[in-house]
Backbone as a ProteinNet text record, in pm:
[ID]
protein_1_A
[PRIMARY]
XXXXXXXXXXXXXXXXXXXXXXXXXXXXXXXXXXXXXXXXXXXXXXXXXXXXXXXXXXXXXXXXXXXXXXXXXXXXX
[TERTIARY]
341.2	365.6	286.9	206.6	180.6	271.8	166	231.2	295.9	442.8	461.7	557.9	516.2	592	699.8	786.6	945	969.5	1055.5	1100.8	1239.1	1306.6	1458.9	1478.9	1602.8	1615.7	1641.6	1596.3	1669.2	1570.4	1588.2	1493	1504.2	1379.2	1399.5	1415.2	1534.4	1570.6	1449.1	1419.7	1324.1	1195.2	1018.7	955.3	859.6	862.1	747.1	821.4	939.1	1017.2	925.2	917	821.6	719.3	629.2	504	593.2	678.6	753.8	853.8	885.8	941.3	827.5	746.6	610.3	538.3	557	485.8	601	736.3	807.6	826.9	839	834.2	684.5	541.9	454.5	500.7	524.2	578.4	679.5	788.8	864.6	795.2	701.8	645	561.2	485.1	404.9	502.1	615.9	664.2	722.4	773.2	777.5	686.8	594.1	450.3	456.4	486.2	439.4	382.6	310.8	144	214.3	215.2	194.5	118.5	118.4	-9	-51.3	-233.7	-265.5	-258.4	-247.5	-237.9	-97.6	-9.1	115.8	214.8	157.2	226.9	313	456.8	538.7	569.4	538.4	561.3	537.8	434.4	393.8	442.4	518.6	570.5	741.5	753.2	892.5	984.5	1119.4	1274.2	1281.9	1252.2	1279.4	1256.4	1132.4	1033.8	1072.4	1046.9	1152.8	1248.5	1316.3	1454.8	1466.7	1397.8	1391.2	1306.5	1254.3	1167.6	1299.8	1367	1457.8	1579.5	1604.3	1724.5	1681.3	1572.2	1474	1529.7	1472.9	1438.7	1604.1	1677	1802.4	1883.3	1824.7	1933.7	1892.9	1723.5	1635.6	1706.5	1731.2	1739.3	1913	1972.3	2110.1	2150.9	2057.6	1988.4	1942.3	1835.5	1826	1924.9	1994.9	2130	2230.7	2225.1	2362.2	2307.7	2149.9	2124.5	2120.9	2065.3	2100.2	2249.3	2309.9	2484.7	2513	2467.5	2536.7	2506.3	2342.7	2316	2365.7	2404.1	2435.7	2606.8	2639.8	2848.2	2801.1	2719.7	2688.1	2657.4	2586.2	2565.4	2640.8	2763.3	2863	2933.2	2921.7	3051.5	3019.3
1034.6	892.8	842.9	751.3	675.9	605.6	572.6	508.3	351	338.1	218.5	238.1	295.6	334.4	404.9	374.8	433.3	476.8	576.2	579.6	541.6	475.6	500.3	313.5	249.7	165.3	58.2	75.3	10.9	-102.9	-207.4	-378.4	-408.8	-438.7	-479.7	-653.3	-654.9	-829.8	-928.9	-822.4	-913.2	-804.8	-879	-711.3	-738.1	-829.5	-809.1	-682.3	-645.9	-541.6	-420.9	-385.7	-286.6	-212.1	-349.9	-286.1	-271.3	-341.5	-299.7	-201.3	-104.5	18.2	112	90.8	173.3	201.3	106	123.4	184.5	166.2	205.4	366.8	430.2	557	638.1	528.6	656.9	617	526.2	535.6	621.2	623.3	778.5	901	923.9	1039.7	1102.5	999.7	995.6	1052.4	991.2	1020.5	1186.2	1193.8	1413.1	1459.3	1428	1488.9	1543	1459.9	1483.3	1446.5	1507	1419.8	1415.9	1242.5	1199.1	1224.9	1277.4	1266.1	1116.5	1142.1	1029.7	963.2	1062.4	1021.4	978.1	1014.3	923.9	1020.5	1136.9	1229.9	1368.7	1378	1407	1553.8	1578.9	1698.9	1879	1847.8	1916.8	1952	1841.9	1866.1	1921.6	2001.2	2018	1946.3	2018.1	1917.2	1892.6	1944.4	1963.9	1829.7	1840.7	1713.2	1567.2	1579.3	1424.3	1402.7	1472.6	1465.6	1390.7	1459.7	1416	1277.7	1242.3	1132.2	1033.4	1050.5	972.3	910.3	1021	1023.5	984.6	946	851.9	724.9	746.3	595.2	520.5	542.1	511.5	492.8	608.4	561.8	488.9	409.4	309	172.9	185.2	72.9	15.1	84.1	58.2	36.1	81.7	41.9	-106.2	-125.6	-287.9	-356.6	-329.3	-434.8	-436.6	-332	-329.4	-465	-442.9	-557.1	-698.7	-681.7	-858	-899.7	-785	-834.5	-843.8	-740.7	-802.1	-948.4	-966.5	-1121.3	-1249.6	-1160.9	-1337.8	-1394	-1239.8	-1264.6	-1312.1	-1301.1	-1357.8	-1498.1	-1549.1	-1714	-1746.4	-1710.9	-1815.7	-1862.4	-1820.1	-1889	-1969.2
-146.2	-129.9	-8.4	-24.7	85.3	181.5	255	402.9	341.6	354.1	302.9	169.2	100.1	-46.8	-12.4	-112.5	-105.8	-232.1	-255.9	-352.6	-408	-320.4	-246.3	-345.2	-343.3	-391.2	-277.6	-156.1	-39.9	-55.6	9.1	-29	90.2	231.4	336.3	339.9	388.7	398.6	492.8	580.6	647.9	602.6	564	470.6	575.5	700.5	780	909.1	861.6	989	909.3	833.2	777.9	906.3	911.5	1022.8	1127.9	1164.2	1310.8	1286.8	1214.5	1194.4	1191.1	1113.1	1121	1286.6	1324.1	1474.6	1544.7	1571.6	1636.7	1600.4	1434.8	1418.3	1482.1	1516.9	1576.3	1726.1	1753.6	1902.5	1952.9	1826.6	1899.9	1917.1	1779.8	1749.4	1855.8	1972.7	2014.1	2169.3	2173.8	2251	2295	2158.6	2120.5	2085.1	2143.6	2103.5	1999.6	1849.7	1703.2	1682.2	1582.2	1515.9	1402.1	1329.2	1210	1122.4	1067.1	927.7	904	950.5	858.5	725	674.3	504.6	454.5	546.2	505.9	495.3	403.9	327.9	423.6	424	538.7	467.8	379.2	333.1	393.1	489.9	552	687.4	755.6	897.2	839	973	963.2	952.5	858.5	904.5	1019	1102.1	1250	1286.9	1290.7	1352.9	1294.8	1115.2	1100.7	1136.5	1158.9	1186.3	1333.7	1427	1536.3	1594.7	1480.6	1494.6	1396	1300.6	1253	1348.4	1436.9	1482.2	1684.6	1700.6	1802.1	1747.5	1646.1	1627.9	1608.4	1583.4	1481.5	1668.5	1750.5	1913.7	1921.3	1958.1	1996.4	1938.7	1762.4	1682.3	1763.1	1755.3	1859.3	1980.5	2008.9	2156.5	2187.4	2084.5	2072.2	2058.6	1947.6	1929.7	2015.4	2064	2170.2	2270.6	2305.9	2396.3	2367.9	2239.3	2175	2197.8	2141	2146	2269	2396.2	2477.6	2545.2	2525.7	2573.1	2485.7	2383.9	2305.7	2376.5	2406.1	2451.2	2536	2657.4	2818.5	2815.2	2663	2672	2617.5	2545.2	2488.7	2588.3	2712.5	2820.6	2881.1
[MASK]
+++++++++++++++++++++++++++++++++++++++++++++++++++++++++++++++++++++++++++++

């Protein structure tokens, strides 16, 4: 599968978060010194390694929201 293709039935509500999940997964990757495959195709790297690049990204993604949420409670008062 290419970079982009899914096979999964999930439908992104917003489809321009796409490139900004894409950049944020080589930005973790980059961060645990994993190399992505250019070609897209993940078949070749370890469980290990997705895993650890899934589970980056997923603290990060909660991470964000925790901060939106907490600035939006700070301007309602």
């Amino acid at each position: 599968m290419g970079a982009g293709q899914s096979r999964g039935s999930n439908v992104l509500v917003v489809p321009q978060a796409n490139q900004a999940l894409d950049q944020l997964k080589y930005e973790v990757a980059q961060e645990l010194g994993i190399a992505i495959p250019q070609d897209g195709y993940y078949g070749n790297m370890a469980t290990r390694d997705t895993g650890a690049i899934g589970g980056h990204i997923t603290r990060r993604l909660v991470q964000i929201a925790e901060q939106q949420l907490a600035g939006q409670s700070g301007q309602s008062r």
